[in-house]
C-alpha positions as CSV (number, residue, x, y, z in Angstrom):
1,X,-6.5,-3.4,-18.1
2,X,-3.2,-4.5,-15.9
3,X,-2.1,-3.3,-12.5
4,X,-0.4,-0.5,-11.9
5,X,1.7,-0.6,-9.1
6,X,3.1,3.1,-8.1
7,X,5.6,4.2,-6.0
8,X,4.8,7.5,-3.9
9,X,8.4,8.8,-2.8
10,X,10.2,10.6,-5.6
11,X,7.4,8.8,-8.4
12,X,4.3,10.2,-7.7
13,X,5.6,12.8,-5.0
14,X,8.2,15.1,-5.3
15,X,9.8,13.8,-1.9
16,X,13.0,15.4,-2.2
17,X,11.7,18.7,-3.2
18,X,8.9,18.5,0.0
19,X,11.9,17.8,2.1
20,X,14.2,20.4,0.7
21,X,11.6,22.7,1.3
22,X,11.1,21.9,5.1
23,X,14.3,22.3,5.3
24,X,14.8,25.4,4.5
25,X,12.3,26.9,6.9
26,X,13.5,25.1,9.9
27,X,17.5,25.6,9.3
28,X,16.7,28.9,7.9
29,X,19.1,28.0,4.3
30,X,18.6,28.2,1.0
31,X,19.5,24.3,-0.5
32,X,18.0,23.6,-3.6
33,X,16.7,20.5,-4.3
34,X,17.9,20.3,-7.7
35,X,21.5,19.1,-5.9
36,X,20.2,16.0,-3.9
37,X,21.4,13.6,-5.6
38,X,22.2,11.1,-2.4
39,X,19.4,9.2,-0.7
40,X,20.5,10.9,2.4
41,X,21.1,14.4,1.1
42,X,24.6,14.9,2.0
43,X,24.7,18.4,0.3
44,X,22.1,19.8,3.2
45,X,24.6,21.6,5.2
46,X,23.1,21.4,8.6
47,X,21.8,17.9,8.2
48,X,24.8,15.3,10.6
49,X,22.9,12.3,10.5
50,X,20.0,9.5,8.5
51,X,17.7,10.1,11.7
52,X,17.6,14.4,10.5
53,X,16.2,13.4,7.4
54,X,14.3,10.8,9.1
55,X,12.6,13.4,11.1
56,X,12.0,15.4,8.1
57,X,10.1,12.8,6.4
58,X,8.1,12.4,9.4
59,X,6.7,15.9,9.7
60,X,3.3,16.1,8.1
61,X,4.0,19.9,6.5
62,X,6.0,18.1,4.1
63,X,2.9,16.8,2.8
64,X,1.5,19.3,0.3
65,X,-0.7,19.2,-2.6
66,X,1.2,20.7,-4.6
67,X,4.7,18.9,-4.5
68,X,3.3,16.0,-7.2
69,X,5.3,15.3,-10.5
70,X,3.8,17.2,-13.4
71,X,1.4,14.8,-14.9
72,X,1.2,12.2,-11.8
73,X,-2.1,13.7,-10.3
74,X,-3.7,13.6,-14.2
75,X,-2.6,10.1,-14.7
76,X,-4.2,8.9,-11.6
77,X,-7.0,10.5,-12.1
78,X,-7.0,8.8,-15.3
79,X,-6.6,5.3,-14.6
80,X,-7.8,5.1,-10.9
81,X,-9.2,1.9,-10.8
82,X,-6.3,0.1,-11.7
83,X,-3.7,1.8,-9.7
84,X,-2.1,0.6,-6.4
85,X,0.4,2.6,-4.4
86,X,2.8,0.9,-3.2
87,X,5.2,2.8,-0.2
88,X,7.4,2.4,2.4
89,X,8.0,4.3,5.3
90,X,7.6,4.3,9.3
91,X,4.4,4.7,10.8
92,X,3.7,8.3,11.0
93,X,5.1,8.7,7.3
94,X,2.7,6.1,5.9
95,X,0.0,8.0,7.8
96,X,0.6,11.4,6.3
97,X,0.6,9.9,2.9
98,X,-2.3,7.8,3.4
99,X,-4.2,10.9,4.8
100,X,-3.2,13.1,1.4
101,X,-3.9,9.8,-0.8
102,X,-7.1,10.4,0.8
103,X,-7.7,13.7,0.1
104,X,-6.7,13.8,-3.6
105,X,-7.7,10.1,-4.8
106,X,-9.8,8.5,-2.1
107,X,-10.7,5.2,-4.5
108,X,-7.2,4.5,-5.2
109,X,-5.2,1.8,-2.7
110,X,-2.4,2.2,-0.4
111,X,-0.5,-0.4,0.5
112,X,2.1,0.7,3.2
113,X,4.9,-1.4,3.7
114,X,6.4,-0.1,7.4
115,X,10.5,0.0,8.0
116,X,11.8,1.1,11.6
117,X,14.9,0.5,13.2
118,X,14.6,-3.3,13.3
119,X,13.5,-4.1,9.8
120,X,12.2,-2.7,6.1
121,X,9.5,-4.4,4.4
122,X,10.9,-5.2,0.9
123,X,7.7,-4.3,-2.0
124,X,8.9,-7.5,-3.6
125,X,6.5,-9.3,-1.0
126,X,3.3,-7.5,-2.7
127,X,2.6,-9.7,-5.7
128,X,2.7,-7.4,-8.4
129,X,2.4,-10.6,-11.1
130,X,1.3,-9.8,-14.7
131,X,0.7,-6.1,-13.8
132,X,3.0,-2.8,-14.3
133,X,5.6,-1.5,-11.4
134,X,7.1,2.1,-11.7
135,X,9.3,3.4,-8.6
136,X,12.1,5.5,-8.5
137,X,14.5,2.8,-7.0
138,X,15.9,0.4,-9.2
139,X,16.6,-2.0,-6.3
140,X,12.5,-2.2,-6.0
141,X,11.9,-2.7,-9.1
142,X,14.7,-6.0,-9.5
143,X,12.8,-7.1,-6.0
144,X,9.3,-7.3,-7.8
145,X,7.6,-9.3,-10.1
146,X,5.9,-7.3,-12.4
147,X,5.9,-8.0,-15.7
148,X,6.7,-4.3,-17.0
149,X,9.4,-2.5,-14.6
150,X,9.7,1.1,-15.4
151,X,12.4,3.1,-13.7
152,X,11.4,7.2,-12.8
153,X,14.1,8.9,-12.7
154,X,14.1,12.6,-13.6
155,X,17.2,13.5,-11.3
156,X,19.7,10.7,-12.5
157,X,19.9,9.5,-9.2
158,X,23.1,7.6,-8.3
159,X,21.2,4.4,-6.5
160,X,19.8,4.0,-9.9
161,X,23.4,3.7,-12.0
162,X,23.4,0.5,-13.8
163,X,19.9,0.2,-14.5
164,X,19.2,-1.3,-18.1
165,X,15.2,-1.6,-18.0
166,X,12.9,0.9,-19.0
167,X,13.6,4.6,-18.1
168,X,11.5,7.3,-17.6
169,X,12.4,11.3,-16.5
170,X,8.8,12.5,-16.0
171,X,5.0,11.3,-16.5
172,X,4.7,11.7,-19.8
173,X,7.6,9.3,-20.9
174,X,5.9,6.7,-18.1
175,X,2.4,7.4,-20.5
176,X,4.4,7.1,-23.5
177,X,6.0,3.7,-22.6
178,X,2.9,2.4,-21.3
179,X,1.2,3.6,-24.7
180,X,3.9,1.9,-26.9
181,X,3.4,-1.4,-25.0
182,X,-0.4,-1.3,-25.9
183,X,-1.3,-1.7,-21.5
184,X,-3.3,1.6,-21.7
């Protein structure tokens, strides 16, 4: 069986949903997560700047079991020896991820690609050659070289307008597509 190369943020994890929820409890509001439909969730009324949301993804609350996409924690499970996670983040992000990763699917790699002020690690450097690549960012996917590029996108996120690959809205279409190409 191929590669699978997953993406953790807003594929496997429901990042914006973790984050609108940490929000909530530390500006006291009531945003729903449904709305974000910006990278840098410009609806989040308290929220002036990239480094809030930064600071929101470094906070290791917003690292809970239970914010996975229906159907990523079965599919991992399923087909753990051929899945590698591919994320970036700064340090302390990567770190609450890997520690979860842990947790949930100990045998599965992480590879962490770091970004900081300076610089952000492109996952087109990880040679994803004759495997499978799903992320949530269309710009990742046109960076790799896998041979099967599958776009998750259950929001209709604007970053991802244009796209013409493969589509999925939720784990079971990724299964599906996956299925109908005869890889699992």
């Amino acid at each position: 069986m191929k590669t699978i190369f997953l993406d953790w943020d807003n594929t496997l994890y429901n990042s914006t949903k973790a984050m609108t929820k940490l929000y909530n409890k530390i500006y006291n509001d009531d945003a729903d997560y449904k709305e974000i439909k910006t990278w840098n969730a410009t609806n989040f009324k308290y929220i002036r700047n990239s480094e809030q949301i930064e600071r929101l993804f470094l906070d290791e609350e917003m690292y809970q079991e239970d914010m996975f996409y229906d159907g990523a924690l079965k599919f991992i499970n399923d087909y753990y020896s051929n899945i590698v996670i591919v994320t970036v983040g700064r340090v302390d992000n990567l770190y609450h991820k890997s520690k979860l990763k842990n947790k949930l699917f100990p045998k599965v790699k992480l590879i962490g690609l770091e970004n900081n002020d300076i610089y952000t690690l492109s996952k087109g450097l990880i040679n994803m050659s004759g495997g499978i690549f799903v992320d949530d960012k269309a710009d990742y996917l046109h960076q790799s070289n896998a041979e099967v590029k599958i776009l998750f996108d259950p929001m209709g996120y604007e970053w991802n307008e244009g796209y013409t690959g493969l589509r999925a809205k939720d784990w079971s279409e990724v299964v599906q597509i996956l299925k109908q190409k005869e890889i699992i």
